[in-house]
N, C-alpha and C positions, 0 to 999 in steps of 0.2 A: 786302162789308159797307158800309151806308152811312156818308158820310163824317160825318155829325154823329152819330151813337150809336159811330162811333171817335172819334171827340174827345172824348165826354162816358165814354167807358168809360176815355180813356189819362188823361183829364185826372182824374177818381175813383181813377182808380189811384194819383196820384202826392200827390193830396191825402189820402187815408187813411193814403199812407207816413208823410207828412208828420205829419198826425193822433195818430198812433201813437209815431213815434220823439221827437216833442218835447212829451209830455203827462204828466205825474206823477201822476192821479188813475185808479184802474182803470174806469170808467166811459168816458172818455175814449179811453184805449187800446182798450178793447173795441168802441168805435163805430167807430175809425178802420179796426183788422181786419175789423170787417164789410163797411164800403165798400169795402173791397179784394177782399175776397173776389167782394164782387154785381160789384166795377168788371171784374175779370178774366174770368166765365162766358160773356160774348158773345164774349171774345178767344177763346176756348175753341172756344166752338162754332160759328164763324162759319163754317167748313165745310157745316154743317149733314149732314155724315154722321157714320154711327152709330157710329164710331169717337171721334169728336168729341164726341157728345151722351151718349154714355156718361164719356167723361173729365169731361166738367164735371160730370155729376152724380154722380160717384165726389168730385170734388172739392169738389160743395156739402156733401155731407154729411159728410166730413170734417171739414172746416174749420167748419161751424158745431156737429158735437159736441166741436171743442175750445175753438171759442168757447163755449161754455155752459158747460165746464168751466172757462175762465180764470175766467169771470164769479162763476162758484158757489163756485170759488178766494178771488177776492176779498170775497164778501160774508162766505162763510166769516171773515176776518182780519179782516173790521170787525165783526164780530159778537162777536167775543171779543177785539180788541184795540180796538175804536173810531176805528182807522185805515181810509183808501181811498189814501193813497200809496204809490205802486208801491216804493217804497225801503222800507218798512216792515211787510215781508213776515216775519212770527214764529211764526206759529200752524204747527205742525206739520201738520197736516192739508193747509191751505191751502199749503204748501210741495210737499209729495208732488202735490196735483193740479196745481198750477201747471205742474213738470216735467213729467206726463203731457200737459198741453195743449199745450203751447209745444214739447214732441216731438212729436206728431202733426202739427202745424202745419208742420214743420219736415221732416217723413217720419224721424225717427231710429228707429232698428232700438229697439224691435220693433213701432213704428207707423209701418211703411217701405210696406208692400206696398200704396198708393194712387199712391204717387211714380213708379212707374216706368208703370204703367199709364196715368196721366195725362199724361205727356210722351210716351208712343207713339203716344197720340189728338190731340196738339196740332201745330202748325204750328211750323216751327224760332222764329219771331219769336217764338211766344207762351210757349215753351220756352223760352230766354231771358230773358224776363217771368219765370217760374215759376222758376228757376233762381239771380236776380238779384235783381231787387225785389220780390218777393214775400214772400223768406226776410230781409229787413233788419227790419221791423218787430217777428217772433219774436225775432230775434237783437237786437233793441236791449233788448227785455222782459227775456231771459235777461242780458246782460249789468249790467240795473241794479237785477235781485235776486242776482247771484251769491254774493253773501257769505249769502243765507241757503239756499241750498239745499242738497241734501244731496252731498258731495262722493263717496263711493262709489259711489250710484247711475250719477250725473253720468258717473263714469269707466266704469263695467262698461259703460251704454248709449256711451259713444264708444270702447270695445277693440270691441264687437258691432257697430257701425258700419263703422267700418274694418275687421274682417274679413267682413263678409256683403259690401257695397262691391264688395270687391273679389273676393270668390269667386264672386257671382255674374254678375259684367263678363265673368268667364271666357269664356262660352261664349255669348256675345249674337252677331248677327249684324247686329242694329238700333241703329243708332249713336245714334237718342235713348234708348234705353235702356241702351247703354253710358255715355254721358254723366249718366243719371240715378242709376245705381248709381256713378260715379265720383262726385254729387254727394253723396249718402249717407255715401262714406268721409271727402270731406271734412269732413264736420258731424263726423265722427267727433273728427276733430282739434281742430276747434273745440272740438269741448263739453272737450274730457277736457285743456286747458288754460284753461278757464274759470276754474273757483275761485281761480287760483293767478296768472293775470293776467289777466285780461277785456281792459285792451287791445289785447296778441298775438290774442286772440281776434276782435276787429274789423279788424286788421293783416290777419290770416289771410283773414276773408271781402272784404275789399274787393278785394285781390290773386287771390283764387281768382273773386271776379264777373270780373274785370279781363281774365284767362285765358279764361274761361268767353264770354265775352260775342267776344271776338275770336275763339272758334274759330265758335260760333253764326254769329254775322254771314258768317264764309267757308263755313261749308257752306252756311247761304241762298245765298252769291254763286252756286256751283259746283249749285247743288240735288242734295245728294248726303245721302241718307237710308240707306244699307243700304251694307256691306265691298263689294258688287261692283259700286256704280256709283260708290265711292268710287276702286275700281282704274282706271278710266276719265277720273279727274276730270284727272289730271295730263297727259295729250296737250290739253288743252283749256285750263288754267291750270296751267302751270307754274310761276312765281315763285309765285301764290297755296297751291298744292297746296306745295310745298318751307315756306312759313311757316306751314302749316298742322301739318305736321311737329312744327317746332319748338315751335309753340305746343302741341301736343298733348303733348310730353315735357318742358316745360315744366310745364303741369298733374299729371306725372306728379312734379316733384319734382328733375328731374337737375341736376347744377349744372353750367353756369354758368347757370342761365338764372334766373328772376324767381320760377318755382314754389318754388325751392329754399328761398330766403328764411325762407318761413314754416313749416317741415318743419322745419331748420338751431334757429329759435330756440326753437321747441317743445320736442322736444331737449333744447337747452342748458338752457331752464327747468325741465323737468322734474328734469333731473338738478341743476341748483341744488335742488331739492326735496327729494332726496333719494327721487327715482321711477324709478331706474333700471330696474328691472323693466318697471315701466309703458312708459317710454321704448325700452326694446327690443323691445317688445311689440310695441308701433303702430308702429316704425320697421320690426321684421320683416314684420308685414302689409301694410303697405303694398307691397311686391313685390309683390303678386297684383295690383294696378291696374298696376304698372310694365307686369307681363307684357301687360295687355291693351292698355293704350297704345301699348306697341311695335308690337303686331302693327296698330293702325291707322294707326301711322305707317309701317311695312313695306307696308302694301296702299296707301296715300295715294302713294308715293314711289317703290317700288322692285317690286311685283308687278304681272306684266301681267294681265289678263284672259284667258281661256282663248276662242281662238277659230279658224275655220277658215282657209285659205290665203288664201283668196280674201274674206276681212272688208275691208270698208272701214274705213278709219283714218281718226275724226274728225278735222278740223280747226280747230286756235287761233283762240278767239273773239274778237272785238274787244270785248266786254264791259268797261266800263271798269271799275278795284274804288273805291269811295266813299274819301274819306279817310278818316274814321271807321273803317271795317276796318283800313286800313293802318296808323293812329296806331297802335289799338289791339293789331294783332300784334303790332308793333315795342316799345308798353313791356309785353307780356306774354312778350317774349323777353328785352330788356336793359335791366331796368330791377336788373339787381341790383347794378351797379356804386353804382348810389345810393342805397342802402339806409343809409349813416351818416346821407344827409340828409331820409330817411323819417323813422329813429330819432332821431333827434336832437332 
């Protein structure tokens, strides 16, 4: 890809973020999603195979039938309340599509099945993108209309996230699509403690990009795409493959590690709420991602590859790993000891 339409594509990405997550007027937000969307399509399809050109344009048209519907959301609420401030979201109508949009955007179950298609066309760096900053500017819109949306929906769409998530991670054998449907459960948790604290809710995403973004970066390092070159990966990076590990059941939730955190306070809130139900609900589905977690930290760490007598046994690459990867395993594995000074 040429090196000035990546600069002009990363640096539109980061200004539409920006666009979006610090604007109060619907107009405003709705331009910034757009630039994001056009800034991301070349990341997309810089391949230029049909893998590629099919995901982005699975992706254009997504993302601008939810733009139309934020849009149509919002004129809707000025039309019958004479408001355009995104805080000032009443109109019934314009509330129902808003959540329509901002889940599509977002891929939450039952406007999921674009998500996983789209990260198995994409390149791990741009999956990451898709994965990370992509999903901030939905999630800041959803967090600064929570109080008006509808809170049943809210919840059934984050139980059906967390469990699709994770039933259909089951049986993947493509790690960007295990990662995509692991993405999906996470939304899950997000959304279905939003009404009840919206900041757990950004606590939640910042720690799950945090996760998310250190395992990305180590399978770039390791170029490992599929369970059976991930079996492989460890004769070649061993301290990397071993933190990859961790940061993968980290993601999954187990404690002691930095996943757990935001699993742990979810939990606790809900059941301050009097959602125990609820709360056992998503805590029992979430197993089904545990399960698949494990099994790619089993094939990462502890399963060999199936091969003849006489295979040659790769040898450990001098590959240096960036610090950037290393910070980032290290606080997506122990950053939970300072979690008072997170909260606090």
């Amino acid at each position: 890809m040429n090196p000035q339409a990546k600069l002009i594509s990363s640096t539109s990405l980061f200004l539409g973020t920006a666009i979006t997550i610090s604007s109060n007027h619907w107009v405003m937000a709705w331009t910034g999603l757009e630039i994001n969307t056009l800034a991301i399509l070349p990341l997309i399809s810089k391949s230029h195979h049909p893998r590629a050109i099919e995901a982005s344009t699975k992706y254009f048209l997504i993302q601008a039938t939810a733009s139309t519907l934020l849009l149509f959301s919002s004129t809707i609420n000025a039309w019958f309340t004479g408001q355009w401030d995104i805080t000032q979201l009443t109109h019934p109508t314009s509330c129902l599509l808003l959540t329509i949009a901002i889940s599509m955007k977002l891929g939450l179950v039952p406007f999921h099945f674009w998500f996983p298609e789209v990260l198995q066309g994409s390149s791990l760096p741009t999956n990451l993108l898709l994965t990370t900053i992509m999903k901030l500017p939905p999630t800041t819109l959803l967090f600064m209309t929570a109080p008006s949306l509808n809170p049943t929906l809210l919840s059934l769409m984050a139980i059906a996230s967390a469990a699709l998530g994770g039933w259909m991670g089951l049986n993947q054998t493509q790690i960007r699509k295990v990662l995509a449907f692991s993405s999906i459960s996470h939304l899950g948790w997000m959304t279905i403690i939003l009404i009840y604290n919206p900041k757990l809710t950004l606590l939640t995403f910042y720690l799950y990009s945090l996760t998310t973004a250190a395992i990305f970066l180590t399978l770039n390092h390791t170029n490992t795409l599929k369970l059976t070159t991930m079996m492989t990966a460890w004769s070649k990076f061993p301290p990397l493959t071993a933190t990859l590990m961790l940061a993968l059941l980290s993601l999954a939730g187990l404690p002691p590690l930095t996943g757990f955190l935001p699993k742990w306070l979810i939990i606790q809130e809900l059941t301050k709420q009097e959602l125990t139900t609820t709360a056992t609900i998503i805590a029992l589905l979430s197993l089904l991602g545990l399960f698949f977690y494990l099994r790619l930290a089993y094939c990462a760490t502890i399963t060999l590859p199936p091969n003849s007598a006489n295979h040659m046994k790769q040898w450990q690459t001098n590959k240096s790993i960036s610090p950037l990867t290393s910070n980032l395993t290290t606080l997506s594995i122990m950053l939970l000891p300072l979690s008072p000074m997170i909260l606090a």
